[in-house]
N, C-alpha and C positions, 0 to 999 in steps of 0.2 A: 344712391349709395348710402349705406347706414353707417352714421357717426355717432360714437361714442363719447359726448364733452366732458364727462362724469363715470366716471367707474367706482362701484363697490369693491368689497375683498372679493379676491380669488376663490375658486370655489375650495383647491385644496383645503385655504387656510378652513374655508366652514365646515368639510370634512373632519380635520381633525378635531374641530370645536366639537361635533355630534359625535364621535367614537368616545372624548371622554364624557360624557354627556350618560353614555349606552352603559357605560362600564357600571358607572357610579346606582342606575339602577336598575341595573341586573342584581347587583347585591344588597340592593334593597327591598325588593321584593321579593327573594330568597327569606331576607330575614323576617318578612310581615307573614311569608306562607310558616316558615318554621315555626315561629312566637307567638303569632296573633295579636292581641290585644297588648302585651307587653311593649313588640316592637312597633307597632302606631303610638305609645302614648310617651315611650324613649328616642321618637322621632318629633311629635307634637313638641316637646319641652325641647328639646337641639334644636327646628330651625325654627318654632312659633314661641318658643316660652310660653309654654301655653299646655297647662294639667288637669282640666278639671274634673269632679267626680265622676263627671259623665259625660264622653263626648256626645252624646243625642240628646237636643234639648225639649226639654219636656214640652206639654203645653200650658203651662204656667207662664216659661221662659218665656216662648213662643210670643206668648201675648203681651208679656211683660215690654219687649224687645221692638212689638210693631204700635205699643201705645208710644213709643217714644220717637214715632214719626211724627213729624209735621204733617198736619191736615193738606196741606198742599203738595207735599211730596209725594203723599197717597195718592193723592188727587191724580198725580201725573202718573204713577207707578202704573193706576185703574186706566187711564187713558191709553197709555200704551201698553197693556194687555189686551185691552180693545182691540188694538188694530191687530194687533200677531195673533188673536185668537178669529178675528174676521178672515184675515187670510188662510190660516191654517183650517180652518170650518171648508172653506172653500176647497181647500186644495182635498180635503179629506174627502167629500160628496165627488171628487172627481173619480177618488178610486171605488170601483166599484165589485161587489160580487157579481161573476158569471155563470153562467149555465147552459149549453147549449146540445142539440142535436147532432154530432158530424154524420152521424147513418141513420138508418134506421134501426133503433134498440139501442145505439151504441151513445153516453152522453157523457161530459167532457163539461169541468165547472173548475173553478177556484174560487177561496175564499182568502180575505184580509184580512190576518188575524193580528191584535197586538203582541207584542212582544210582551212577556209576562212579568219582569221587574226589571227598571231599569237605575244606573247610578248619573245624575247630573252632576258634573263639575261643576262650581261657579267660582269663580276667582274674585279674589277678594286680598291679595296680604298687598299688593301696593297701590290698587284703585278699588274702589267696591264696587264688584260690575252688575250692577243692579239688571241690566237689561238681560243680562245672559242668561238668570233665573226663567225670563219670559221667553227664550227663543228654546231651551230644554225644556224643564218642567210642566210650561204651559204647555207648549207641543204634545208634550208625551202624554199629558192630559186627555188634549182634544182627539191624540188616536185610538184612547180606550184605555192604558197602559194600566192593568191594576194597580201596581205594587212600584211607587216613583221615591226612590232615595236623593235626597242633595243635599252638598257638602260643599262647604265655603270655609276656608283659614280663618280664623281670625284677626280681625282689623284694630291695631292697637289695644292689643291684648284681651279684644272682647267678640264675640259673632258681632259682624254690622247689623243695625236694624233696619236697614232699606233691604240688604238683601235676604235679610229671615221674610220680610214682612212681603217682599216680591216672590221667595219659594213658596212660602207658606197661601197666597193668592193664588197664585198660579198651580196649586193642586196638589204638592207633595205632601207626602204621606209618612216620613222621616226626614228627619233635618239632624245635620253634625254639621257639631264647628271644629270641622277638620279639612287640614290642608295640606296641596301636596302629592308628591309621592306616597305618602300614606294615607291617603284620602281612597284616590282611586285604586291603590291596592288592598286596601279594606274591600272595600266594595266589591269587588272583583273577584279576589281572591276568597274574600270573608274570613271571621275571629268569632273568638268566643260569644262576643257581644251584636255584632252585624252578620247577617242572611247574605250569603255572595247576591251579587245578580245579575242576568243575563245580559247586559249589555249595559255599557260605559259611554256616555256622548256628554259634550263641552269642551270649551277651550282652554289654555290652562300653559307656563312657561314651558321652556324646552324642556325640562323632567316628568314633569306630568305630560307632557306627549308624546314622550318616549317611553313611558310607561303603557300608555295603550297602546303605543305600539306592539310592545312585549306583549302584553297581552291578549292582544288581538288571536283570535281560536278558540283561547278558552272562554273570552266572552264576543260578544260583538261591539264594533266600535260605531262611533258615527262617520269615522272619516282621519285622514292621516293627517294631524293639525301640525302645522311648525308657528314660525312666528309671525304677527298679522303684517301682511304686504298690502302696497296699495300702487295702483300705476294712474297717472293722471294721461290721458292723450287728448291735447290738444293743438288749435291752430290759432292765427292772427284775432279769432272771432270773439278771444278773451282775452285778460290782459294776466301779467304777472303776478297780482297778489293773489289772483282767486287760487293759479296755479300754484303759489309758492302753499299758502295756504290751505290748503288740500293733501298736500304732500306731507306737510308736519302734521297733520291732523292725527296723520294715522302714526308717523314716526315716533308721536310721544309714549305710544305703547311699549317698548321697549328698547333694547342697547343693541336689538338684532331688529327690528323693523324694515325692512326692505320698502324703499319709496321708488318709487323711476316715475320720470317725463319723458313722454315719446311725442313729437314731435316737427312738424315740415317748417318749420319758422325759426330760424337762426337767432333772430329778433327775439322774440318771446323767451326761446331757451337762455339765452344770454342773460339776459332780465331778472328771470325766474332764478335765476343762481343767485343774482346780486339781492333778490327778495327775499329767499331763504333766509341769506346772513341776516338781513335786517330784521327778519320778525326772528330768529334766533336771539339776539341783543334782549329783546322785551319780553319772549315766553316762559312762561314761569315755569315749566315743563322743561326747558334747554337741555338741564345737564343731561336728561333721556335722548330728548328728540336729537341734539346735535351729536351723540354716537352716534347715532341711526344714520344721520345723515352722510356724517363723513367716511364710516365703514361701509355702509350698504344704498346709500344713493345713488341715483344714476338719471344722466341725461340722455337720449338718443336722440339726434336730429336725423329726419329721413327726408328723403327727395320729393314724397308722393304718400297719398292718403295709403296706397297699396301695401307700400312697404311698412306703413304705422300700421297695417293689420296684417301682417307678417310675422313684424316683430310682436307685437302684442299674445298674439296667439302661440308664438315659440316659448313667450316666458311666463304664458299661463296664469296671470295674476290673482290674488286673492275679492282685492274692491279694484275694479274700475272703471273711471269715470274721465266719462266721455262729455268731451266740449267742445263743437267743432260746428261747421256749416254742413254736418252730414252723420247727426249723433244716428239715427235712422239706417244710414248703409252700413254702420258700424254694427250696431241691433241684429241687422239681417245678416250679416255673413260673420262675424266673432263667433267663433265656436272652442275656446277653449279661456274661461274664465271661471270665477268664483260667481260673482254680481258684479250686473253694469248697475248704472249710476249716470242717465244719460241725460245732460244740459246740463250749462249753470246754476239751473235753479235749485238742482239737486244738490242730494252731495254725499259719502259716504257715512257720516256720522248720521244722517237719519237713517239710512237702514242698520245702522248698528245701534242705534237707541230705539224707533221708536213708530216706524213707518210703516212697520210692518209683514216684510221680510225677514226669514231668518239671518242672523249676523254671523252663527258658525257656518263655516265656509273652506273649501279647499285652498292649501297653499303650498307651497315646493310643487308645483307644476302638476297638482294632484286633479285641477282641473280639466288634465288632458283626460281624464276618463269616469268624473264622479265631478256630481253635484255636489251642493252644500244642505247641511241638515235641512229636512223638512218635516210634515206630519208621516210620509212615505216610510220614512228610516224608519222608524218604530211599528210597522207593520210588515209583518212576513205573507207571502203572497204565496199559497199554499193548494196546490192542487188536486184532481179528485177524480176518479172516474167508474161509472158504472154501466153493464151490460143488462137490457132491461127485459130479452126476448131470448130464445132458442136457435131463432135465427142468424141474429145478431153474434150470439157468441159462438157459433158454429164459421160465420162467412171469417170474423177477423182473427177467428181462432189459424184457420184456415192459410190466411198470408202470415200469421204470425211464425207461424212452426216452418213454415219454406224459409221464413227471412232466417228465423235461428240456425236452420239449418245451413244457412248460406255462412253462416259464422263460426259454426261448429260447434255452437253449444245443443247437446241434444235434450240434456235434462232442461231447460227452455224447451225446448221444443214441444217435451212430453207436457208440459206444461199447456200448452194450446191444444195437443189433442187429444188429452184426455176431455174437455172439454167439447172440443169436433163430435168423439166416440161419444159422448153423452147427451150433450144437444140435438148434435143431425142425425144421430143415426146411423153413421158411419163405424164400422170397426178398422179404424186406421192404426196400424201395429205400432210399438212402442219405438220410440227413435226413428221413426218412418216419416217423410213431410206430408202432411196432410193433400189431398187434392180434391 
């Protein structure tokens, strides 16, 4: 039986949180499409205070911004582009162009093309998320992408230099320090000053995700982002600080963070409750992490490993990390997550920093049907075919024009045998099926 020790809000109340959420930027990208450059720079000064002569910064700026890193923050930035650039290399040489025979005469190919400019969100007005430059910009790099925009809000009234100096590495080709709702509706939409372009991917608060929402059609997204979740499932086989502490890890991200522990150890869940409070008391993060916890926390106790991949798999989660005497059977049969994270030794903040994986990722249950960004997203998978013989286009002309006609379209139909009549040698009349 599945117990519930811990309950988040109702889903109503989150409901009506997202409709006013929708309201507020529908009429704001109304006003960026209307104005352009006006209403990005009367939105930057309302929630960035923040005007300058130029939201794209030069490359003066640029340099000015990443001498003002530490030698060792480099050091680290270089190191974990390392790994997200090793994986994504990899994962890239997996997709491959095809071409092949199905007939004779008859050949059948696709090709991986990039997407031809894209916008990376990277967030920056209450953490400066240095990594996220590297799981967009790099990526989009390593699939070819010509033309890579990223835009970050400003940190304390200024672009951060960890994340100009991580965009700027990882291969973008424009940088704004702009944020927000008019961030990726610049982008998107485009102004007098910014080129739209085809597709929008990063994380970014519920406004900016409900922004690409909106806009998703008119450009391409990476993926329907809400707020970062994380579900811990474990057993007896750890104890409650790894557990409490995992849970807050991701919680401090924001006032909506959705954490859950699922479960078969009554012992453990009990525990892990009493450990939360206690590292809540000491985290300098609390007044974040402890809404998260007490609106959208949750414990599940289950009877059986069974029912932990049950539930796990019904609530689809963003990170999770698996601790158990069976991370392994967990591996093999979970089919509906963001990223596992599996043993102690792990843990989700290294795939979100720096392991190598990408850290944008599905969440509200979007795992039930989509991955999380990869080098993939930013290649369109584009197909091709051509008839190389007489023969060849005479035989499939042939089943083509019966199947149309089995459908009723004749102009189809005439289509294949004009080609019949001209290849084989046949005079097969107009809207007639071929034989």
């Amino acid at each position: 039986m599945i117990e519930y020790l811990k309950r988040g809000k109702q889903e109503a109340d989150r409901v009506a949180e997202d409709a006013e959420v929708r309201e507020v930027v529908e009429r704001t990208l109304a006003d960026i499409e209307a104005r352009g450059d006006a209403a990005v720079r009367e939105l930057s000064e309302t929630f960035d205070g923040y005007s300058p002569p130029s939201f794209r910064l030069s490359s003066s700026e640029i340099e000015a911004l990443i001498n003002r890193v530490s030698a060792r923050d480099m050091e680290d930035i270089a190191f974990a582009q390392t790994q997200v650039r090793t994986f994504a290399e990899a994962q890239r040489a997996s997709m491959q162009d095809i071409e092949i025979e199905t007939l004779p005469g008859v050949v059948l190919g696709h090709k991986n093309i990039p997407v031809q400019s894209v916008g990376c969100y990277v967030p920056a007005g209450k953490f400066p998320m240095v990594a996220s430059a590297h799981m967009s910009v790099l990526t989009a790099a390593v699939a070819g992408v010509p033309r890579i925009l990223a835009a970050t809000p400003p940190f304390k009234g200024e672009p951060n230099p960890a994340v100009v100096a991580a965009m700027h590495l990882g291969g973008a080709h424009e940088i704004y320090a702009l944020g927000g709702i008019q961030a990726v509706g610049a982008m998107a939409l485009g102004t007098e000053s910014i080129e739209p372009v085809h597709m929008l991917v990063g994380p970014g608060n519920a406004y900016v995700a409900e922004a690409k929402r909106q806009l998703f059609g008119r450009v391409g997204i990476d993926l329907f982002a809400g707020p970062t979740e994380t579900m811990v499932i474990a057993d007896e086989t750890v104890d409650a600080e790894l557990c409490a502490t995992d849970l807050l890890g991701q919680a401090e991200h924001g006032y909506n963070s959705p954490a859950v522990l699922v479960t078969n150890s009554r012992r453990l869940a009990e525990q892990t409750v009493v450990e939360v409070e206690r590292l809540l008391e000491i985290l300098p993060t609390a007044d974040t992490a402890s809404v998260s916890w007490r609106d959208y926390g949750e414990v599940i106790l289950c009877d059986s490993y069974e029912e932990m991949l049950q539930v796990a798999d019904e609530i689809a989660s963003e990170h999770v990390q698996v601790m158990t005497d069976r991370d392994e059977w967990f591996l093999e049969h979970m089919t509906c997550y963001g990223a596992l994270f599996l043993g102690a030794r792990t843990n989700v903040a290294n795939g979100d920093k720096v392991i190598g994986t990408n850290h944008t990722l599905p969440t509200r249950k979007a795992g039930r049907y989509t991955g999380g960004l990869w080098v993939g997203k930013f290649l369109k998978t584009h197909s091709y075919q051509k008839v190389t013989s007489d023969e060849a286009a005479a035989a499939i002309g042939a089943y083509c024009s019966r199947l149309s006609m089995l459908e009723g379209f004749v102009a189809h139909a005439e289509q294949a045998n004009v080609r019949v009549r001209r290849y084989g040698g046949k005079n097969v009349p107009y809207g007639a099926a071929a034989e």
